[in-house]
C-alpha positions in Angstrom: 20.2 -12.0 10.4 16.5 -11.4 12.0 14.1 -13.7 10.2 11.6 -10.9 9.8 14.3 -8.7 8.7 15.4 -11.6 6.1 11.6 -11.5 4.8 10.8 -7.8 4.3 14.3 -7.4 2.1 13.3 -10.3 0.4 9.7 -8.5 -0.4 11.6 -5.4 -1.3 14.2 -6.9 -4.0 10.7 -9.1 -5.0 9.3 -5.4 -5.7 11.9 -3.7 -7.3 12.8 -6.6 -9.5 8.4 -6.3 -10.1 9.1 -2.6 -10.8 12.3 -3.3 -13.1 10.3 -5.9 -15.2 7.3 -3.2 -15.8 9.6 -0.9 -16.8 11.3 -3.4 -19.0 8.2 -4.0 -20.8 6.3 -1.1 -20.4 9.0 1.6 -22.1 10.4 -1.3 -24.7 13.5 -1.2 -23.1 15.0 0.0 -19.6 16.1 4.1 -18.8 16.1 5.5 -15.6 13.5 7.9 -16.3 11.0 4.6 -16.4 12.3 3.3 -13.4 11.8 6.2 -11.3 7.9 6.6 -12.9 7.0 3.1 -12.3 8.6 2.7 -8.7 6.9 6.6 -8.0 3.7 4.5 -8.6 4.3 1.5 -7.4 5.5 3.1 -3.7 2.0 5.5 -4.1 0.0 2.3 -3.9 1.6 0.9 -1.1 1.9 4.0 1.3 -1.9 4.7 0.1 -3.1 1.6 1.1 -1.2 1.4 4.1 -3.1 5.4 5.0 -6.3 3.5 4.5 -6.0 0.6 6.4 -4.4 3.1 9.3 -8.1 4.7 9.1 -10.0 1.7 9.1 -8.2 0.6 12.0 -8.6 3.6 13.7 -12.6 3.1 13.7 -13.2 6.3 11.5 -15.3 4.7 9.4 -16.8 2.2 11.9 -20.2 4.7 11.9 -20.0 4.6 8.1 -19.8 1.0 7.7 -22.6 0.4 10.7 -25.2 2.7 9.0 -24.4 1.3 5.6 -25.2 -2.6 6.5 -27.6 -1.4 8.7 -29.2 0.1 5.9 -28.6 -2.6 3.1 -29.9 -5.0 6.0 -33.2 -3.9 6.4 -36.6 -6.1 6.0 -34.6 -9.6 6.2 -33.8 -9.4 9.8 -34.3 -7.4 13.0 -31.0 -6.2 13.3 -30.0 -3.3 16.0 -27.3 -0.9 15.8 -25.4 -2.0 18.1 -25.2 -5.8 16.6 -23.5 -4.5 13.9 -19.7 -4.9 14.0 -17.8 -2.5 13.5 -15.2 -2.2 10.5 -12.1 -1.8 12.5 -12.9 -5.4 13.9 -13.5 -7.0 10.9 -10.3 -5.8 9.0 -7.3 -6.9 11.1 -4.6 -6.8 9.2 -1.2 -5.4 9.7 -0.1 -2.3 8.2 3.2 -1.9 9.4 5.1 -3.9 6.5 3.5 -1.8 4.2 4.4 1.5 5.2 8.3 -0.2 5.5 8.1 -1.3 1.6 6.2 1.9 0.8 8.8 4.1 2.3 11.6 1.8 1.1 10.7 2.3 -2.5 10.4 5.7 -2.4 13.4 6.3 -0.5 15.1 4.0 -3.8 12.8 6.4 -5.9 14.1 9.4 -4.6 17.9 7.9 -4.6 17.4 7.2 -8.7 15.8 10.8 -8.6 19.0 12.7 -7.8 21.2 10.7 -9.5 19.1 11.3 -12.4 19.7 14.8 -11.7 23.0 14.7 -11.4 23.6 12.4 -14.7 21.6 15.3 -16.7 23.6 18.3 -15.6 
């Protein structure tokens, strides 16, 4: 097997053994119903993240961040507009594992979803 495919299914049992151990401790004991809440937010944070970094990246906020240091910058050094880096080169970081881990949870979340479903009706 691919190394980098050994290491994200090793980040994604990592996380749902996390999510299984929050909703051990969090519901004082384990249902599915706690499972599916905690994985719903656990996969939230990591496809939100993964939007906002995507943004970042994509120089959206590079005017933003300019103006803002630009602004917080002022009286201690002569600094020009065009000196200021921009936040899309500061943040390089790669995105892509999130959005695999983000989707994978939630594709596990909806999976426990439906057979919730079905184990109620």
């Amino acid at each position: 097997m691919n190394y980098r495919l050994r290491k994200r299914l090793l980040i994604l049992a990592l996380t749902q053994l996390l999510i299984l151990i929050i909703s051990l401790l969090s519901k004082k004991g384990f249902s599915l119903l706690s499972y599916i809440d905690i994985s719903f937010y656990v996969s939230s944070l990591l496809l939100l993240t993964f939007l906002l970094l995507y943004t970042i990246n994509s120089g959206f906020y590079d005017g933003i961040g300019k103006s803002f240091n630009l602004a917080f910058s002022r009286g201690q050094n002569n600094r020009k507009f065009e000196d200021i880096p921009a936040l899309s080169e500061l943040i390089t970081f790669n995105q892509s594992p999130l959005l695999f881990h983000g989707l994978a949870n939630f594709l596990l979340m909806l999976i426990s979803c439906c057979l919730y479903y079905f184990l109620r009706t």
